[in-house]
C-alpha positions as semicolon CSV with decimal commas, in nm:
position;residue;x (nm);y (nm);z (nm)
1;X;1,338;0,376;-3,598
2;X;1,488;0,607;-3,835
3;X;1,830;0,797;-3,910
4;X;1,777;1,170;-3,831
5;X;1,802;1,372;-4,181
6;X;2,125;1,496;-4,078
7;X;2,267;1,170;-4,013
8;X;2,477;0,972;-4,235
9;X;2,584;0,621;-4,208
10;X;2,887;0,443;-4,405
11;X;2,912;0,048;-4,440
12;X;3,273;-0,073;-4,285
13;X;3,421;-0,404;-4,260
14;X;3,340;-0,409;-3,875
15;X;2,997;-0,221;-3,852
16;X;2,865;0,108;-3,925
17;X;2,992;0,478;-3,898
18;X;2,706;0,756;-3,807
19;X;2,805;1,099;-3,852
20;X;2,623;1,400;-3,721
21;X;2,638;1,618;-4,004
22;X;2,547;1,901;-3,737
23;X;2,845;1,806;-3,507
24;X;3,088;1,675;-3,697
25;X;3,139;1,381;-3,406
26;X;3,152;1,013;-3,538
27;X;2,966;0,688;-3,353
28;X;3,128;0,359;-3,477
29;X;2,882;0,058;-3,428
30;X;3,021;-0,256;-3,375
31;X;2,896;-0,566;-3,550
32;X;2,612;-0,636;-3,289
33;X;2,532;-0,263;-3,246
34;X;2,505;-0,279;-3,637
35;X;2,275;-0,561;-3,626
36;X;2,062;-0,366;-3,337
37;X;2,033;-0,062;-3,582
38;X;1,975;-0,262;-3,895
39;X;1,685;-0,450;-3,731
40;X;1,528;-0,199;-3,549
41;X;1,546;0,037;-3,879
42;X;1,392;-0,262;-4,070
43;X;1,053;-0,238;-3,883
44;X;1,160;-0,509;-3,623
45;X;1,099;-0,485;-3,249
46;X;1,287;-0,502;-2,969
47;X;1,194;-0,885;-2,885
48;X;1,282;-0,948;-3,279
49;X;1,670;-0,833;-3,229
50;X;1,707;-1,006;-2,912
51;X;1,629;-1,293;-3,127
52;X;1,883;-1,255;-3,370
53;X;2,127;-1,109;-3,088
54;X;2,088;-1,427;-2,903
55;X;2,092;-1,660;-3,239
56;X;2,401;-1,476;-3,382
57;X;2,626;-1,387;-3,088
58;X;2,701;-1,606;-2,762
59;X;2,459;-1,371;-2,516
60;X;2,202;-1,466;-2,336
61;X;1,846;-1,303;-2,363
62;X;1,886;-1,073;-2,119
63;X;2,217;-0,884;-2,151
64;X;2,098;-0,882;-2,528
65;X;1,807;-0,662;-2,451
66;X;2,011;-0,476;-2,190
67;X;2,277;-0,395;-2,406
68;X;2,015;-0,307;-2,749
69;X;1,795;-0,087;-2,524
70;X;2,119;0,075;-2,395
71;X;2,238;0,142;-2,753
72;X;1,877;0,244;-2,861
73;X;1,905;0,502;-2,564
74;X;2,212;0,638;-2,617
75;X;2,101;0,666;-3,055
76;X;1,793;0,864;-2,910
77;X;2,011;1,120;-2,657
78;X;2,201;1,201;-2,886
79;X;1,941;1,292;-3,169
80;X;2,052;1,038;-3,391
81;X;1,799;0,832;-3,471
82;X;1,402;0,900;-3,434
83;X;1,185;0,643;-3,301
């Protein structure tokens, strides 16, 4: 996965920013949505944040996955990241 050319992302003490440089409209990522994107940006897999969702956070395997293929949906519609 990949940030689209157009977007830009800014380091905050809770997470991430993205801004759509062609919209103007902001996403704030929370610390485990930052952690999703990070890893998944990184070259790891899906089963690879899970892992670190799971070691990191008190969630359980499945609402991790739920909840990073959610967030990896929701990057994708809207044209934020490339896969």
């Amino acid at each position: 996965m990949r940030l689209r050319a157009d977007v830009s992302l800014v380091e905050t003490d809770y997470g991430k920013i993205l801004l759509d440089g062609r919209s103007g409209k902001y996403w704030e990522l929370n610390p485990t949505g930052s952690l999703v994107l990070d890893e998944l940006m990184s070259g790891g897999d899906l089963d690879a944040v899970i892992t670190r969702l799971t070691a990191e956070f008190e969630v359980g395997a499945e609402q991790a996955r739920s909840d990073a293929e959610a967030l990896v949906a929701a990057l994708v519609e809207a044209r934020l990241v490339d896969l």
